[in-house]
Structures are given as C-alpha cells and as structure tokens.
C-alpha positions as CSV (number, residue, x, y, z in Angstrom):
1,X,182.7,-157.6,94.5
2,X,185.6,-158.0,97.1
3,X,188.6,-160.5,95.9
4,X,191.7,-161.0,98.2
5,X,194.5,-163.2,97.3
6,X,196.5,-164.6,99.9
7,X,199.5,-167.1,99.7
8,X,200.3,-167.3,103.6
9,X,203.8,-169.9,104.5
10,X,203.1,-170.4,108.3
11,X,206.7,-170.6,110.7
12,X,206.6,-174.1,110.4
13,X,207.0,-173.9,106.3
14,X,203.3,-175.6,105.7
15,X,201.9,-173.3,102.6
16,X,198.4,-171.9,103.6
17,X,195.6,-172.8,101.2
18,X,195.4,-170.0,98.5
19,X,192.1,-167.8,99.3
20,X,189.8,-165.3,98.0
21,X,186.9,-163.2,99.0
22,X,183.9,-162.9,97.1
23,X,180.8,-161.3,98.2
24,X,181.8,-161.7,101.9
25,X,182.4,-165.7,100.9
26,X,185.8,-166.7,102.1
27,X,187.0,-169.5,99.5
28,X,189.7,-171.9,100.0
29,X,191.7,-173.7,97.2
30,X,193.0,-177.9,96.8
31,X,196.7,-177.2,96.2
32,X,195.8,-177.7,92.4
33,X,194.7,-173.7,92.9
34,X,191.8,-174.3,91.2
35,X,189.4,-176.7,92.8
36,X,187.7,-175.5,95.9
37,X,188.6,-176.7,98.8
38,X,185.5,-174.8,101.6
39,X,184.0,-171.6,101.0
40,X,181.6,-169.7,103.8
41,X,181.8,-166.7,105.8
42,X,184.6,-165.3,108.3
43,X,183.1,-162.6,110.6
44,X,185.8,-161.6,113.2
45,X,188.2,-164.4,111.4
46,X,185.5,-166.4,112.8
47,X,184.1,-168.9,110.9
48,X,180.3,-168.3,111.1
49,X,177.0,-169.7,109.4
50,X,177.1,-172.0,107.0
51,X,179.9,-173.8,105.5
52,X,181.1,-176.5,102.7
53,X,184.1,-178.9,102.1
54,X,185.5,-180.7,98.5
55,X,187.0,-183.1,98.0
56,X,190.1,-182.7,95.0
57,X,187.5,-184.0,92.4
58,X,185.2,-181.1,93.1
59,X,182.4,-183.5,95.0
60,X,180.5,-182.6,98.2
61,X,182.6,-183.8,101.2
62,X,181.2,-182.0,104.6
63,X,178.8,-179.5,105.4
64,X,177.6,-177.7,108.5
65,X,177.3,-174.4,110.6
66,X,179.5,-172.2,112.8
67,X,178.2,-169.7,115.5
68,X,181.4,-167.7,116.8
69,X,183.9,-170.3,115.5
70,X,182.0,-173.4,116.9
71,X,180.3,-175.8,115.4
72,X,176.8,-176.2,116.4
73,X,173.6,-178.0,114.6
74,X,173.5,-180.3,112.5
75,X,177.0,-181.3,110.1
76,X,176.6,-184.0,107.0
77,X,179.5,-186.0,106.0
78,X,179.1,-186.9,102.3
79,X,180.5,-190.4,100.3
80,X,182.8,-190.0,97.3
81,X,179.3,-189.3,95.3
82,X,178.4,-186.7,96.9
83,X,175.4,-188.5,98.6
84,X,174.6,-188.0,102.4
85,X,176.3,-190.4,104.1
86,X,176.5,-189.7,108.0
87,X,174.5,-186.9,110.1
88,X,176.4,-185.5,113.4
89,X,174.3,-183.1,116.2
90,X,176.9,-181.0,117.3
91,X,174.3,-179.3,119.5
92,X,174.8,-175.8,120.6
C-alpha cells in the first residue's frame, strides 16, 4: 500500500487540502484533517474514472466519472442525507 502526505500552500497562500494515496486512490481531506473530502484516481494528475465528494459531516455530496480530466456520463448530486437528489448527463 502506497501513502503520500502532502500539505501543498499555493502562491496565493490558500492551504491545499491534505492528501494521501492508497492503493492508487488519491484521497482528499475537510480542513478538519480527518473527514474526507473526494477520493478516486489521478492517472497523469488527471482525474480519471470514478469519483466521490463529502460533505464535512462525512455524507454522500457528488459523484461521477472523469475520462482524461473531463467529466463525462452521468454525475449525481446528493441532499444533506445522502439520498439522490439531482442527475446531470455530462455526455462525452
């Protein structure tokens, strides 16, 4: 198992979500460094396949897929539940 830490501060001073990689999953952190934030894979710091977004409280907030960076198919928004609540065709 691969696990990178990173704790990037871009020019403009905005602190880059603290990462790992895990079995080829990237995963980003909330600022409280310990609820996750998205996790999926980076291939040619690309984001590529499948993907997830949290909310803070650790619910479901977005989901979709990335071919070479874009987003293509199909992408869910979720409701502060975690149910389904929108359905967007990005196409391809």
């Amino acid at each position: 198992m691969e696990n990178e830490k990173c704790d990037l501060v871009h020019e403009n001073g905005v602190k880059e979500k603290n990462l790992e990689v895990i079995d080829g999953y990237t995963i980003k952190y909330h600022a409280n460094g310990k609820t996750i934030w998205s996790k999926g894979k980076m291939v040619d710091d690309k984001p590529e396949g499948y993907w997830e977004w949290y909310r803070a409280d650790g619910t479901l907030k977005r989901s979709g897929y990335f071919e070479k960076g874009e987003p293509v198919g199909e992408w869910i928004t979720y409701d502060s539940k975690g149910e389904k609540y929108k359905t967007t065709d990005r196409g391809k």
